[in-house]
C-alpha atoms as a printed R data frame, in Angstrom:
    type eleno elety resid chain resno      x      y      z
1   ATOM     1    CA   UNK     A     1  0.000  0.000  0.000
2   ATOM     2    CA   UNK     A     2  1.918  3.133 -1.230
3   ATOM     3    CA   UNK     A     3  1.140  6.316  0.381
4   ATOM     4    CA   UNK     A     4  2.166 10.267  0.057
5   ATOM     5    CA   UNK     A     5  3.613 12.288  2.753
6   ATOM     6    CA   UNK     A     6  3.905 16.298  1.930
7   ATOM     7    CA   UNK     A     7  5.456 18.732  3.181
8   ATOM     8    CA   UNK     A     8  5.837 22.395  1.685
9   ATOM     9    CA   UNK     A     9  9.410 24.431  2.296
10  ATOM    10    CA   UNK     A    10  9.192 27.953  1.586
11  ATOM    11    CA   UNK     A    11 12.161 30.095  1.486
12  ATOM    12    CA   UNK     A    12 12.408 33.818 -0.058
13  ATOM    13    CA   UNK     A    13 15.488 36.389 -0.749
14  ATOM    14    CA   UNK     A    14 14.218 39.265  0.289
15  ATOM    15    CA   UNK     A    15 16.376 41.874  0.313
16  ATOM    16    CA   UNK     A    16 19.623 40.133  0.393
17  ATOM    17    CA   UNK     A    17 22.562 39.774 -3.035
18  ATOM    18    CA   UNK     A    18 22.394 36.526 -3.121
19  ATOM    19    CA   UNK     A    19 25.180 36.126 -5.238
20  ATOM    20    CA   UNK     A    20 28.049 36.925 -2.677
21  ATOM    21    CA   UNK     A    21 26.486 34.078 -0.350
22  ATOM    22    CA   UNK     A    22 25.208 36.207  2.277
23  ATOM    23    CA   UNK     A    23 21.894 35.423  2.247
24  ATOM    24    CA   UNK     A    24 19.437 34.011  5.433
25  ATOM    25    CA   UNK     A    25 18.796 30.458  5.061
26  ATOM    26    CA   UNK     A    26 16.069 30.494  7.154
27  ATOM    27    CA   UNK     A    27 13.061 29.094  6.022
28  ATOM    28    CA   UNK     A    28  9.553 27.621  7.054
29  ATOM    29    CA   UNK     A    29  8.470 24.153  6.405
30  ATOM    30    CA   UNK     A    30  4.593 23.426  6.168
31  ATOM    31    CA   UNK     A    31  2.987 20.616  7.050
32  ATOM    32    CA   UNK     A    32 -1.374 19.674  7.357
33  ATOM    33    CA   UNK     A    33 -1.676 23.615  8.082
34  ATOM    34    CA   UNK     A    34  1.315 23.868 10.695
35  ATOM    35    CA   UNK     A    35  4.473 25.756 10.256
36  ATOM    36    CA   UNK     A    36  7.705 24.854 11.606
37  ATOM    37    CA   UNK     A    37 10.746 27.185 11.142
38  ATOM    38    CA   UNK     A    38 13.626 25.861  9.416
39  ATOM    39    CA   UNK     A    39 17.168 26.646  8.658
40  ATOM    40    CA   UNK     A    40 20.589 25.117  8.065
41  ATOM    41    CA   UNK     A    41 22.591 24.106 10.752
42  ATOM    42    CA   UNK     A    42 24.593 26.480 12.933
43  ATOM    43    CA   UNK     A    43 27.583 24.466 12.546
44  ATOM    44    CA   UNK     A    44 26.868 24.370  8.840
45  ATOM    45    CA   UNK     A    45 26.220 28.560  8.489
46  ATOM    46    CA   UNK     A    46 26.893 31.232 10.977
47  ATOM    47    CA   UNK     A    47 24.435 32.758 12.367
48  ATOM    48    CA   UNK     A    48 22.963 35.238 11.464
49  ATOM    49    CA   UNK     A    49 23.156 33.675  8.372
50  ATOM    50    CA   UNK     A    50 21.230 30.535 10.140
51  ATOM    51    CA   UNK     A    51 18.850 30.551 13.114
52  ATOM    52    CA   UNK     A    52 19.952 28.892 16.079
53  ATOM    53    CA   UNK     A    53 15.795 28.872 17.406
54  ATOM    54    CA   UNK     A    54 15.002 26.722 13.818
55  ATOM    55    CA   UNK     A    55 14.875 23.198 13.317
56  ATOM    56    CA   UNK     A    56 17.743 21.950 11.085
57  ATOM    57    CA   UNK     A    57 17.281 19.343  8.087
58  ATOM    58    CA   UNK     A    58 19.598 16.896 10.467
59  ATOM    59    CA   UNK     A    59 17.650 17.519 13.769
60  ATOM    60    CA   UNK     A    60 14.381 16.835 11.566
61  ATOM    61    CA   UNK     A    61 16.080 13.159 10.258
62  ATOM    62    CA   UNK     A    62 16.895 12.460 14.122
63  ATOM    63    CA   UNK     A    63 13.786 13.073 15.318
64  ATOM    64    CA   UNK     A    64 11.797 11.437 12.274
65  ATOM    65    CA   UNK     A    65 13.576  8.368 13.394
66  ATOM    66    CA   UNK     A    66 12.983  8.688 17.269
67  ATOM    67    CA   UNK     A    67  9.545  9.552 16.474
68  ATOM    68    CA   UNK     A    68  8.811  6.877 14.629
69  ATOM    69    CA   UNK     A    69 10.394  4.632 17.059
70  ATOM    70    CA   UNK     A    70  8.259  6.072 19.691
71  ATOM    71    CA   UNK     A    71  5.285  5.292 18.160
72  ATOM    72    CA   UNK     A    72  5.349  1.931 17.377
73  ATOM    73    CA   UNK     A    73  6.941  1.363 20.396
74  ATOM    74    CA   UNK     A    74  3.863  3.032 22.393
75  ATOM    75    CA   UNK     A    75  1.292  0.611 20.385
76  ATOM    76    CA   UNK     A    76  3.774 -2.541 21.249
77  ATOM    77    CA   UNK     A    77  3.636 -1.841 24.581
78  ATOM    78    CA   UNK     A    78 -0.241 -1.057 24.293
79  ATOM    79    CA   UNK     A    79 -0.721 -4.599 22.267
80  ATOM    80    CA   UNK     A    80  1.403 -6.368 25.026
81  ATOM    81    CA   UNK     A    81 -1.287 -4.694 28.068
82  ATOM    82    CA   UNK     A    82  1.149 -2.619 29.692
83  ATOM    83    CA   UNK     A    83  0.270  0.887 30.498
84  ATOM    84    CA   UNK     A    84  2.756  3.972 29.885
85  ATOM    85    CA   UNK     A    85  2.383  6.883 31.442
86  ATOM    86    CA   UNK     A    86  5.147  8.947 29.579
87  ATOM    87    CA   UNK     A    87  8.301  8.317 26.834
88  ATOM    88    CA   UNK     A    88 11.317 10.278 26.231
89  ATOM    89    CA   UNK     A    89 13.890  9.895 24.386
90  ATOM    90    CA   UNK     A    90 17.121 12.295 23.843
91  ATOM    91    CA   UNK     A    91 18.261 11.109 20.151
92  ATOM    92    CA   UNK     A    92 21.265 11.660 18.894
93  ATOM    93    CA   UNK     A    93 22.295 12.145 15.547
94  ATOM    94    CA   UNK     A    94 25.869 11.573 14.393
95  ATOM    95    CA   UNK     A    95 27.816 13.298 11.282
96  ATOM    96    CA   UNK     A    96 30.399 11.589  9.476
97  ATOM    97    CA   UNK     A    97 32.526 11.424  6.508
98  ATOM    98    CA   UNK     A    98 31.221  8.522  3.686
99  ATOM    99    CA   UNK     A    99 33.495  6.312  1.311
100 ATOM   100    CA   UNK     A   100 33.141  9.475 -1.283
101 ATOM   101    CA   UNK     A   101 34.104 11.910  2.155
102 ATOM   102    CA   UNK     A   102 31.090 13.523  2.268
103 ATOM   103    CA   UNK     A   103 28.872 14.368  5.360
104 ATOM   104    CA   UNK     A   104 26.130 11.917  6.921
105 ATOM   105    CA   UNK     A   105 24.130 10.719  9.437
106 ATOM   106    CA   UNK     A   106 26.095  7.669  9.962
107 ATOM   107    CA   UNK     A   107 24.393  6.652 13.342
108 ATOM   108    CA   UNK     A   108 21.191  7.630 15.243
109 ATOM   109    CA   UNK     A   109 21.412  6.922 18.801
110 ATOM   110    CA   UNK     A   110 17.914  6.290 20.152
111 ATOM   111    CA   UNK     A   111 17.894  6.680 24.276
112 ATOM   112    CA   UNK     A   112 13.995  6.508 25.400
113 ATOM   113    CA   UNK     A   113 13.206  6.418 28.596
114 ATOM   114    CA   UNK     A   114  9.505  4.745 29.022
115 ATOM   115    CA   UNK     A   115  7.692  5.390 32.547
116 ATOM   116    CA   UNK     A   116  4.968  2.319 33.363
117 ATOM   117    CA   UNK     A   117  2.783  2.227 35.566
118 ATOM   118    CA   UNK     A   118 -0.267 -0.040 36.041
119 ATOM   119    CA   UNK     A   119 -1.371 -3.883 37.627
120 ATOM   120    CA   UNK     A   120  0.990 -5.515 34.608
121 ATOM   121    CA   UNK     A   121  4.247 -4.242 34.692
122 ATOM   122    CA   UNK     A   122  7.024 -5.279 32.245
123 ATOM   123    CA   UNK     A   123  9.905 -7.086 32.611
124 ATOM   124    CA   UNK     A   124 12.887 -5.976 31.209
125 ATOM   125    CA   UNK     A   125 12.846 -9.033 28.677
126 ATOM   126    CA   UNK     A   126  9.365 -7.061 27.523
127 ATOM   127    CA   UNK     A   127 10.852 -3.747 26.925
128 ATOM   128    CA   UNK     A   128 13.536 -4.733 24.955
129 ATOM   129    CA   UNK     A   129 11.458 -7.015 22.843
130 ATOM   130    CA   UNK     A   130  9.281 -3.815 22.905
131 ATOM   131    CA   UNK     A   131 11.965 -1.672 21.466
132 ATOM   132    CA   UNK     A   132 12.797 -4.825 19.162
133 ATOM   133    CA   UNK     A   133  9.916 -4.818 17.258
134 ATOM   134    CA   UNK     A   134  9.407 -1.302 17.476
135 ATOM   135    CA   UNK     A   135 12.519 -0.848 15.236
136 ATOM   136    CA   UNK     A   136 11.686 -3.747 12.733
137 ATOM   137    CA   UNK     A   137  8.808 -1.640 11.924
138 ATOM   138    CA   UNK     A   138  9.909  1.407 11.736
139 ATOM   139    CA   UNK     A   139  9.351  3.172  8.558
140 ATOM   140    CA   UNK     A   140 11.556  5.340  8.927
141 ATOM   141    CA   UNK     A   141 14.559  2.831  9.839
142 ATOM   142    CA   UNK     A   142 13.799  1.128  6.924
143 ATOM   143    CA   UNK     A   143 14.531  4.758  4.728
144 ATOM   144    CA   UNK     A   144 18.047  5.801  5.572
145 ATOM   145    CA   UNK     A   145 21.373  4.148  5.534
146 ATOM   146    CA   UNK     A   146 22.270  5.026  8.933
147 ATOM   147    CA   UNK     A   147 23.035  2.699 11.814
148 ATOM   148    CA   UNK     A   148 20.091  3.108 14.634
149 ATOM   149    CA   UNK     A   149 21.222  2.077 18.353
150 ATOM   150    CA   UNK     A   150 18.575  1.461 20.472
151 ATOM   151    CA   UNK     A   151 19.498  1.931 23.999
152 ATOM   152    CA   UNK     A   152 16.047  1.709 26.707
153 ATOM   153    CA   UNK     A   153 15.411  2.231 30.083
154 ATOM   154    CA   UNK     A   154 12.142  2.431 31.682
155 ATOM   155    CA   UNK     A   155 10.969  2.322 35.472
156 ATOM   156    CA   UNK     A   156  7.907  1.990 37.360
157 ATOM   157    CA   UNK     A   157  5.331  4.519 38.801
């Protein structure tokens, strides 16, 4: 079953050359009616050039993947009768050189934290099979060529 996902990026010159490079890369990406501000990364362009405040095409891959991860996860742990009360996870993308040299995301490091609470409780067995499955389904896992580390924890409420 194929389906579309859109998203509209809208970016303008104003009053800026353009030609000498010195133009804001700031932008706005659109998605069902919401707007998101965008830009390159800081460590890619300087600010002012860039906007520290926006989120960055390599933050956005990070936490497509975590996201995704999350929510498959959630509906495991659903399917499997355990209640969560709350999931976090501080992902982290890393950026290295290819076989050609260029820049990547060579490795997503996934670190959620899942709170339970509830009369059945998991074992630890069940949240790593959680996070197990969770990542065989992922969709977006299955998109990019980076390595994905899953790393859990979880406790009890």
């Amino acid at each position: 079953m194929a389906t579309d996902h859109k998203a509209t990026i809208r970016w303008a010159r104003g009053d800026a050359a353009f030609t000498d490079g010195r133009y804001a890369r700031a932008h706005v990406w659109a998605f069902d009616g919401l707007e998101v501000p965008g830009s390159s990364a800081p460590s890619s362009v300087r600010v002012p050039l860039s906007r520290e405040d926006a989120v960055d095409p390599e933050e956005a891959l990070v936490a497509s993947a975590a996201s995704c991860h999350m929510l498959f996860a959630l509906d495991f742990a659903r399917r499997g009768g355990f209640r969560v009360d709350s999931y976090e996870d501080a992902a982290v993308g890393e950026m290295t050189p290819n076989e050609k040299g260029k820049l990547f995301i060579s490795r997503i490091a996934l670190n959620p934290v899942m709170v339970f609470s509830g009369d059945k409780l998991p074992s630890t067995a069940d949240v790593e099979t959680i996070h197990h499955r969770a990542h065989e389904e992922c969709f977006i896992a299955h998109s990019v060529r980076a390595d994905i580390v899953i790393t859990p924890r979880f406790t009890i409420a």
